[in-house]
N, C-alpha and C positions, 0 to 999 in steps of 0.2 A: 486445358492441357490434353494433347492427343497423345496415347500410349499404345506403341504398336506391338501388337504380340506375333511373335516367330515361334514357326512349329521347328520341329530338329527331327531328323529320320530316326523314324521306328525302328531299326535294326541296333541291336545288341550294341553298347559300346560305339556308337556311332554319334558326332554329337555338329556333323552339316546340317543348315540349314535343307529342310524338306522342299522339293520343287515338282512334287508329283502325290499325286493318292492311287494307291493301290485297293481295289476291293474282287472279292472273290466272288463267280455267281457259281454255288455248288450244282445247282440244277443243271445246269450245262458247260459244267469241268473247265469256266471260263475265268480267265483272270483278266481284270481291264485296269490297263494304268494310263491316267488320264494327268491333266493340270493338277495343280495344288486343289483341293476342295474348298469352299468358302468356310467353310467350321467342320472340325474336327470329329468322325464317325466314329464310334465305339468297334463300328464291326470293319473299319476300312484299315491302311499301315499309307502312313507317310514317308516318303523316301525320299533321299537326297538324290543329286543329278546320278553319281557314279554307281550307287546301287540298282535306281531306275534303268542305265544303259546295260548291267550287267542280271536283269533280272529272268530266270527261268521258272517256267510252271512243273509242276506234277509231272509225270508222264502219261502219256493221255491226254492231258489240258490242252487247248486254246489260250493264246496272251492277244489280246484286242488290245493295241497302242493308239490314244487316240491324239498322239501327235506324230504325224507323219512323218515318216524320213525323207522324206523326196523335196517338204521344205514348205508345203500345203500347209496354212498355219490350222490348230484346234477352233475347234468351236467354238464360240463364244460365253462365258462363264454362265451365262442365263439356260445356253441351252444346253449345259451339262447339268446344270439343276434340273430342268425340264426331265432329261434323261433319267435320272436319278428316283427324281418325284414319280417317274411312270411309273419303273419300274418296280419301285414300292408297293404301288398303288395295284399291280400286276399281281407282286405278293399279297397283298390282303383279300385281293377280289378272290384268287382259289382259280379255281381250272377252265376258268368257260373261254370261248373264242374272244379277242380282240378284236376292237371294233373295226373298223375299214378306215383307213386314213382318206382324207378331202381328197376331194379329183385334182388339187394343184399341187398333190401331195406322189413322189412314186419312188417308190421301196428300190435302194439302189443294190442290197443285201441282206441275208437275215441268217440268223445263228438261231436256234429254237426260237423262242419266245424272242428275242431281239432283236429288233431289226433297224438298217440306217436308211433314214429315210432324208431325199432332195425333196426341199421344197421348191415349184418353180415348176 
């Protein structure tokens, strides 16, 4: 028996199916709303389509969308784990420099500590 579980958007009173995760990076006043997450984060909000198109930040904030509007599809669910898992992993380590990405690796933009990187 396969039982498939649906998340419903984190916002008040709202009871659409979620098609986005929202997470906050406080460090750098950034909000990133990507694809659904594969499980559920204690510290992330899952959003439905129409709260995701109408979401604003703080004032001050950055909103990183990491599905394009131009029609460039997201990254692939592996490497928003990858993303995810660094970033953590960024959190634990404390303050020291980031290592140097591969020579087939080159930084197409970076926000503090974040950066996007083309492989290729």
């Amino acid at each position: 028996m396969i039982v498939t579980i649906s998340r419903q958007c984190s916002r008040t009173a709202c009871g659409h199916p979620a098609v986005a995760t929202l997470t906050y990076v406080y460090a750098e006043q950034t909000a990133v709303l990507g694809p659904l997450a594969t499980y559920a984060e204690p510290h992330s909000y899952d959003l439905c389509t129409g709260h995701a198109i109408r979401l604003t930040a703080p004032r001050g904030w950055d909103i990183v969308r990491l599905d394009d509007p131009d029609g460039t599809p997201a990254p692939p669910a592996d490497d928003l784990v990858a993303l995810a898992e660094a970033v953590r992993e960024r959190g634990r380590a404390g303050s020291g420099r980031p290592a140097s990405p591969p020579a087939t690796v080159t930084e197409v933009t970076r926000r503090g500590h974040l950066r996007v990187l083309r492989d290729g």
